[in-house]
N, C-alpha and C positions, 0 to 999 in steps of 0.2 A: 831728508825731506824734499830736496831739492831735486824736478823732475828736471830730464837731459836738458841740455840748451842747445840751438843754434850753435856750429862751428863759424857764422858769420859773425856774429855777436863779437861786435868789436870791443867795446866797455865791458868792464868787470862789471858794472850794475846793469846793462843789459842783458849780463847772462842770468838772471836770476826772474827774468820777465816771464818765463813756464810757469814757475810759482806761483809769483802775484797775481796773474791773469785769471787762475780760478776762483783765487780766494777772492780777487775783486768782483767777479761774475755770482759770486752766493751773497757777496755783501749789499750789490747796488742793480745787480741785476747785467745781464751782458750789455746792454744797451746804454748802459751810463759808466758800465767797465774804464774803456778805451779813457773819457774822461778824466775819470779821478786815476787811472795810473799815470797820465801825463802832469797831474799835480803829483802827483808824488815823483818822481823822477826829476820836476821841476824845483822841487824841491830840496832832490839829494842832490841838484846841480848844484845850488847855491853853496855848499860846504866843499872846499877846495879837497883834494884827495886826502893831503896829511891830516886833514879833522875828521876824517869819517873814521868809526869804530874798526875794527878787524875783523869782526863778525857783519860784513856788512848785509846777510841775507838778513838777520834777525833785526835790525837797523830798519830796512825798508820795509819789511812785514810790520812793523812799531808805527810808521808810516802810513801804511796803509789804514792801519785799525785805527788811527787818533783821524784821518782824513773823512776816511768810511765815515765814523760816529758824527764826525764834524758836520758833513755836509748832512746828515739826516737827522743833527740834533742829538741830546742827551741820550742814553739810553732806558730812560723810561721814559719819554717822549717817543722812540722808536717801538719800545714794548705795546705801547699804547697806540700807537699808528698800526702795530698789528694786528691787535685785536679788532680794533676797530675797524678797516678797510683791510680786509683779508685778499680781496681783489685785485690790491693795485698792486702785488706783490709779484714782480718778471719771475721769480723762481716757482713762486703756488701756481700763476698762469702756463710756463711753458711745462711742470708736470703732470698739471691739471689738464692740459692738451694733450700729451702722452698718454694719460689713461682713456680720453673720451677715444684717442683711435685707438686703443685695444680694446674698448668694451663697449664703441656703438656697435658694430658688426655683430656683436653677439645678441645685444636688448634690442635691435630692431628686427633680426631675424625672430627673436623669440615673440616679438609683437607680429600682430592678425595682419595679412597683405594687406584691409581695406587702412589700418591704422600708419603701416607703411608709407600707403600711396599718398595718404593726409600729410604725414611729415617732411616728405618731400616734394608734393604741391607747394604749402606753404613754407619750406624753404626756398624753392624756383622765384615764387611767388617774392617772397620778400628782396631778392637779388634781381626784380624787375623782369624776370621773366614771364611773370602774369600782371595783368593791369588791376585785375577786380580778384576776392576772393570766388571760389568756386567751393565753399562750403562752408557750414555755421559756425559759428565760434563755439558751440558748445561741443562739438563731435571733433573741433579740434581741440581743444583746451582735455577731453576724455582722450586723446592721442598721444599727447602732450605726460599726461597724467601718467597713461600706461606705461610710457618710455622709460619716465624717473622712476618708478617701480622696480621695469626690467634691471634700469642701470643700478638701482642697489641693489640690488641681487646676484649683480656680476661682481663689481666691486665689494672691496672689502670696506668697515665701517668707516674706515679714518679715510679709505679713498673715496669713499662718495661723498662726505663732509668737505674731503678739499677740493670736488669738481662742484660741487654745489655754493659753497663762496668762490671760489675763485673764477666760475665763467657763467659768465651772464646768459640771459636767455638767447641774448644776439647768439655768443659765441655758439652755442651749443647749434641753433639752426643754421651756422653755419657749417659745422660739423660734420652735421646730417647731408646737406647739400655737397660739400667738399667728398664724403663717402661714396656717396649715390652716384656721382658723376667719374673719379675716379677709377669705380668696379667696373661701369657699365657703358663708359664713354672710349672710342666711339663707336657707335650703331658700325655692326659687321657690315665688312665690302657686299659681302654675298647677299647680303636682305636689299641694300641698296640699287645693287644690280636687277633684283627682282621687283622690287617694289617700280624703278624705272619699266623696266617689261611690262609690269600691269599698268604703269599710268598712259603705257604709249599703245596699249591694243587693246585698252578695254574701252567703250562707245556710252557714252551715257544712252538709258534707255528713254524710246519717246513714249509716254503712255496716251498724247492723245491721238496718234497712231492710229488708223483702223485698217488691218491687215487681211485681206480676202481669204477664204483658206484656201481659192482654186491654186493649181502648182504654179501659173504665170506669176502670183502676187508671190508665193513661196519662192519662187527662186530669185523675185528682186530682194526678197527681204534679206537672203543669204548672203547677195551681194554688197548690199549697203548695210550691213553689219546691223538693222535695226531689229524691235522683240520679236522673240519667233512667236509664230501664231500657234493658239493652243490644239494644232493639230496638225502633223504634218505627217505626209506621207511619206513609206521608206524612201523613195528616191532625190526628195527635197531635204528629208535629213539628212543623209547621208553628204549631199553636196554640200551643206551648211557647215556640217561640222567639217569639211575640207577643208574649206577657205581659211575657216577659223585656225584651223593645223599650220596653215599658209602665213595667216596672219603672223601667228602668234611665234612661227622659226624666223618670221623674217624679222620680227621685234629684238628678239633673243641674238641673232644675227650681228643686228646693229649697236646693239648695246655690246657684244664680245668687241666688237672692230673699236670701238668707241674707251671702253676700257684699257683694250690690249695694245693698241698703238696713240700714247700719248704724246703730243706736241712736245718740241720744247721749252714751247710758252704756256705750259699746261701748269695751269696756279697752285695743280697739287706740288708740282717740282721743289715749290720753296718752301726751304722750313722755316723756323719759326726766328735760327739763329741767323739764318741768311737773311731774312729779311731785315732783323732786329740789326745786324751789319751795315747792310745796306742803307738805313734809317738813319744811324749815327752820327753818319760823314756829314750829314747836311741838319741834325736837330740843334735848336740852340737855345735857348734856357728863357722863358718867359718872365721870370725873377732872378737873380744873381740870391744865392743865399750859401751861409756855411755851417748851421746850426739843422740837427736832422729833424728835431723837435718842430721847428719853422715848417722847414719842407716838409711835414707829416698834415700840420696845420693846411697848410696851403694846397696840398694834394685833397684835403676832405672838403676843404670850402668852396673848392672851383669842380670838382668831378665828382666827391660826394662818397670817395674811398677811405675807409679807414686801413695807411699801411703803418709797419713797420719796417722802417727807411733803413735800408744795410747800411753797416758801417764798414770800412776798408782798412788793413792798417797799413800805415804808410801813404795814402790818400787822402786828401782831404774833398770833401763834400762841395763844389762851385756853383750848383745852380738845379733846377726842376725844368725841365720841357715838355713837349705832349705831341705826340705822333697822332695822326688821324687814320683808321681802318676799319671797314667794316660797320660805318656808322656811327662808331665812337671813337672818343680820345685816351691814350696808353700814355700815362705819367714816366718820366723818365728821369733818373738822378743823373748828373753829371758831375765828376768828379776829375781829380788830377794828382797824378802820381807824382806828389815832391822833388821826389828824387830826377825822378828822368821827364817832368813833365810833357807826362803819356794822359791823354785825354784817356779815361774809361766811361763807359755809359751800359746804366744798369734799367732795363725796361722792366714794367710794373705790372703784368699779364693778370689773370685771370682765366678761371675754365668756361668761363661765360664768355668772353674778350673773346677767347680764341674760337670757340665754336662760329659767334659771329664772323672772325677773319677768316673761314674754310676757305673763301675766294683767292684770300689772297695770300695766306702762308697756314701752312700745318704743323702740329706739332705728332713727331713719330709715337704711334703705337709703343716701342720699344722703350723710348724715353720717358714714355707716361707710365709705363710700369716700374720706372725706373726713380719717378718723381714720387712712389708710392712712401716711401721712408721720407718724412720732415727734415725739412734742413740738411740734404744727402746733397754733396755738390754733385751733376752729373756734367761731365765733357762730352761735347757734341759737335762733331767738325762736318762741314759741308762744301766739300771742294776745299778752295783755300782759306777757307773760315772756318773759324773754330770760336767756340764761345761756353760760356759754364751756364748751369741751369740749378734751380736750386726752388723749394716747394715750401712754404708757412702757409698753414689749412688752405685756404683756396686761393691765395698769391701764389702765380709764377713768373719769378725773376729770371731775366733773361741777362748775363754782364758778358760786353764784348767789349775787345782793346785791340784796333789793327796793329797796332803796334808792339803788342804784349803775345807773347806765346801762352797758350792754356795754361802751360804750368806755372808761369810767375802770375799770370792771374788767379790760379789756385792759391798760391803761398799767401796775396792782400786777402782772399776772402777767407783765409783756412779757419779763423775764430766762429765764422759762421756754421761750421761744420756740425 
């Protein structure tokens, strides 16, 4: 039964920690995992080694289950906490999030483009990207309608049953938002490049203008780019549309040069993990706290985020800070590696955050396809920085350690995996 263990794994009861860590993760959820194994562990300490059984896997599993039932009460108190709150359940939520991203892509394509554009207005909308609604509640709530429709149709009966208790309407427009930006973020170099050309050669027209139609008034009109008159002769057309030719290569021009030879103060240079690097050295914690629960509280009361706070093992949790970019502030955990008291700090992104920070740090094309799989740790080095990256619906966590190399920072975050 016993999956491999660590060759580090100094304790015979540390080697059995493979085990325990799932069954604690179905029992109380991963989030409150880490917790009740350190009671139990604390527990198997208390008994000197000559008392502990010889079966000592089955011993700590016994452990677990009387701990598990403890902390959540009887088990028909538990039974009934089931039924009743199907929602609060870490395991119905995080596989109730696994089906919405395999079956929104498919019930939004199957819904009308205009029902489309409604469900992702109004999730923009609710993430503050709009101030005012820009359409009725009734042509959304029929948008809305159609979705749940599509999505039972994708899903099978018991799977839309458990997306249907288990994520609320937040979760779901968050979803949708998380999808939509994902697929289509961000806006191609090549459209930007060109939309630049049009914003810098095209002339707003004057309409209260009155343009002669002899050729003197036609060829100033050609030269100060204003409305051509409704008659022009070949010879005044013809120079018009030159200029225009002129204009428009030397726009096209400027934007190649512009593009093609960047500073090295040029703000696309930094990514996201550089900067988050860079940030580190100098954030320092607004509250001192050790409890993630605290700092989840404390992160929604003062910025108005709902996250869920990594846990690290072998780390423990020392404080919340907040970096300012872009207009807004990026919550930051701060933590410390017991062992070798290595500061780590894990920043709190978002795909809204980051659009806003375009100025001043980016996140790669490559990586964002790469952040498309939930909770995938991705390594990302930039220069002599490196740092891990990792996605829960539209949180992205950024965790850097100058002092830790990617892979021992892989190994504290691997349960996140």
């Amino acid at each position: 039964m016993a999956l491999p263990s660590s060759p580090s794994d100094a304790s015979p009861l540390l080697g059995h920690l493979n085990t325990l860590y799932p069954l604690a993760c179905l029992l109380v959820g991963p989030d409150q995992a880490p917790h009740l194994l350190i009671r139990v562990y604390q527990g198997a300490a208390e008994h000197p080694p000559e008392e502990r059984p010889e079966d000592t896997e089955k011993w700590l599993l016994d452990l677990l289950r009387k701990m598990g039932e403890s902390s959540s009460g009887d088990r028909e108190t538990v039974a009934a906490a089931d039924e009743a709150a199907p929602g609060d359940d870490p395991l119905r939520q995080d596989v109730a999030g696994d089906l919405i991203e395999r079956a929104l892509p498919v019930a939004l394509a199957a819904c009308s483009p205009q029902k489309r554009f409604l469900l992702a207005l109004d999730a923009f909308e609710a993430a503050g990207e709009r101030p005012e609604p820009a359409f009725s509640d009734a042509s959304l709530s029929d948008a809305y309608s159609t979705l749940q429709t599509k999505l039972q149709g994708v899903l099978s009966p018991i799977e839309y049953n458990l997306v249907d208790e288990a994520l609320s309407p937040t979760s779901l427009r968050d979803a949708v938002r998380e999808w939509v930006t994902t697929r289509f973020s961000p806006a191609p170099s090549s459209l930007r490049a060109r939309i630049r050309t049009t914003l810098q050669t095209t002339t707003p027209a004057d309409e209260s203008s009155a343009i002669d139609s002899n050729e003197s008034s036609e060829t100033e009109t050609a030269t100060s780019g204003s409305v051509l008159p409704s008659r022009l002769n070949p010879r005044a057309l013809l120079l018009t549309l030159l200029i225009g030719v002129l204009v428009v290569a030397g726009g096209i021009g400027v934007t190649y040069v512009m593009q093609s030879s960047p500073t090295p103060s040029s703000p696309s240079s930094t990514s996201l993990v550089a900067f988050s690097a860079e940030q580190a050295r100098t954030v320092t914690p607004d509250r001192a706290m050790t409890s993630r629960s605290e700092a989840a509280d404390y992160v929604q009361s003062t910025l108005g985020r709902q996250l869920e706070v990594p846990g690290l093992m072998g780390a423990q949790l020392r404080g919340v800070g907040r970096v300012r970019s872009g207009g807004a502030e990026i919550p930051v955990f701060l933590y410390e590696d017991a062992g070798e008291s290595t500061r780590i700090a894990i920043f709190a992104y978002s795909y809204a955050l980051i659009d806003r920070m375009a100025a001043t740090a980016t996140l790669d094309t490559q990586v964002r396809s790469e952040l498309a799989r939930r909770n995938h740790l991705v390594t990302h080095t930039d220069g002599p920085t490196g740092g891990l990256l990792w996605r829960n619906r539209d949180d992205i966590f950024v965790a850097v350690a100058p002092s830790l190399s990617t892979d021992s920072l892989r190994g504290l975050l691997q349960p996140q995996d």
